[in-house]
Steps between C-alpha positions, in 0.01 A plus 500: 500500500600244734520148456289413788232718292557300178435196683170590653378718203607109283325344775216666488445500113565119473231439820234772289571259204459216686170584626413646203537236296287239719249765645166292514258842535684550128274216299204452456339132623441216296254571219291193608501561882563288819378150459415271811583152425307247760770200570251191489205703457268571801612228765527394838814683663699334772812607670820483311721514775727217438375360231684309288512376154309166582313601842138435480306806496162366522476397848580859638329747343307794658147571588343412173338874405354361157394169362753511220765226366832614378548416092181421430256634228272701767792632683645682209195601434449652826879671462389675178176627637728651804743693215752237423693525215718238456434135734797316572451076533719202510499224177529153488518278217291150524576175308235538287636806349281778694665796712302520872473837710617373839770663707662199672752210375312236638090470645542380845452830669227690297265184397364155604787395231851379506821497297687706270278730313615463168545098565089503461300557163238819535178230528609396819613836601141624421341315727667604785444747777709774499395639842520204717789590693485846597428569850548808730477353830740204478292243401146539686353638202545434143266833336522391154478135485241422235448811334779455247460198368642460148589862443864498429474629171707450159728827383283466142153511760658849644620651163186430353305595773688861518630582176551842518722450840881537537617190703846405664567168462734343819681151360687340788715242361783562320454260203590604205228199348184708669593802346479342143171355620390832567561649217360223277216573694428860510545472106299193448207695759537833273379706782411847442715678779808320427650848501385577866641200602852518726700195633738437778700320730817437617731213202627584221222327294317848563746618271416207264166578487612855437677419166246269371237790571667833516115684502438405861679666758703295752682536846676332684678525886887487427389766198363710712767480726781546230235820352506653885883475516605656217256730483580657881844533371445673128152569529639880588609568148149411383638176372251161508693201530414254240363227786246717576358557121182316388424364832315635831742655774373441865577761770441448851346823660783486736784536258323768296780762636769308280336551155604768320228692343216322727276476413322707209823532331645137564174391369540726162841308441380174537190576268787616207630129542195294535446497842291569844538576838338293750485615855525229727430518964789514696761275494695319759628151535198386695247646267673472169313571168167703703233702313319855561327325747364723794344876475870619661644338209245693192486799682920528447501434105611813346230653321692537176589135476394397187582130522336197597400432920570159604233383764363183648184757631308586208197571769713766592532686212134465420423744815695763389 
């Protein structure tokens, strides 16, 4: 036989592996099925378009098509009722020891407040209005001025409220003291879904908080990043990387073409080490870090993805 042959007939049986090996239509989905997690609940949605880490949102949101407030008790309420089934919010820790669900560093754009979020204790953040700044006609109207008043709730006032909900818990600072708080405080509360509860963010305190509570899944960006990496280069062999075990894996619906075994298979592997897949919108540098957010965007999600959907459109999902 001639060598040419060899080659091709070696080609051909390492490519059969290959694709054998990482076939998706080979594995059966997730045994719990695809989740929808609702970033801040049911909320106003703006334009992300350049949006930064410290723009103000507020002030340029869309056509309000619902009278609901991100992170707040009736919002989450609203995102269960519409098939969420994790909700995403932002943490802040007060000076008199309480945690606050409120998505921005400081108050000046969402409320009639000012200053550093966390530089306040939660009675004064109680009594302020968390929709006084958002407008979607620069400024001539302010829609929900006055109907918020003093509903900023407390992370104990949304575990007790929902305890039979899995939460993801956003802390942006990277101090390593406000993870210790938080975990004096989640023991100290004794809430009953502690185990549905999920943390991240982007220091290495996340890892911190990891060690001091190794029952609560954690994530954070440069892990996912480091999880991604590896894994496009091994993940072939069936190998998981050990950055991405115990810890959620984010894939943009644009780079789905890069993971090996995507997804039903991929998702298998990551359940053997702890994990999830969560299936994030498109990425690009202008739009970084985007849910499931239009019909387009659901229609494309394979329909043996077994992970979890990432989407700032609960409403969305609901009219499926």
């Amino acid at each position: 036989m001639q060598k040419r042959h060899l080659w091709l007939i070696g080609f051909a049986t390492i490519f059969a592996s290959l694709y054998l090996m990482n076939a998706s239509w080979l594995v059966v989905a997730h045994p719990d099925g695809r989740q929808i997690l609702a970033h801040r609940g049911l909320h106003q949605t703006f334009d992300p378009t350049g949006v930064e880490n410290d723009s103000c949102t507020a002030n340029r949101i869309d056509q309000p098509r619902h009278n609901h407030m991100e992170n707040t008790l009736p919002s989450i309420a609203a995102a269960v009722n519409m098939g969420a089934d994790i909700i995403e919010f932002d943490i802040h820790p007060t000076t008199d020891g309480e945690f606050m669900v409120f998505h921005d560093w400081t108050l000046d754009c969402r409320t009639n407040g000012s200053g550093v979020t966390r530089k306040h204790d939660s009675t004064y953040l109680k009594t302020l209005d968390i929709g006084y700044g958002y407008t979607a006609d620069g400024g001539k109207t302010y829609p929900f001025r006055g109907q918020f008043i003093a509903a900023m709730p407390s992370l104990a006032e949304v575990l007790t409220r929902f305890p039979d909900r899995k939460f993801l818990l956003n802390i942006k600072s990277r101090s390593t003291e406000e993870v210790k708080l938080l975990t004096a405080y989640l023991k100290h509360g004794n809430f009953p879904n502690r185990s549905r509860l999920s943390l991240y963010g982007n220091g290495a305190n996340i890892e911190l908080f990891k060690t001091d509570n190794p029952d609560i899944l954690i994530f954070t960006k440069s892990g996912a990043k480091a999880c991604l990496k590896s894994y496009v280069l091994t993940g072939w062999s069936g190998h998981v990387p050990k950055a991405c075990h115990n810890t959620y894996v984010p894939i943009p619906q644009n780079y789905q073409w890069a993971i090996w075994g995507w997804p039903a298979r991929f998702e298998a592997r990551l359940e053997k080490v702890g994990s999830r897949a969560v299936l994030m919108g498109p990425h690009t540098k202008a739009r970084a870090n985007r849910g499931v957010d239009s019909p387009d965007a659901i229609a494309r999600i394979p329909d043996n993805f077994g992970g979890i959907v990432w989407t700032n459109r609960i409403d969305l999902f609901a009219q499926e």
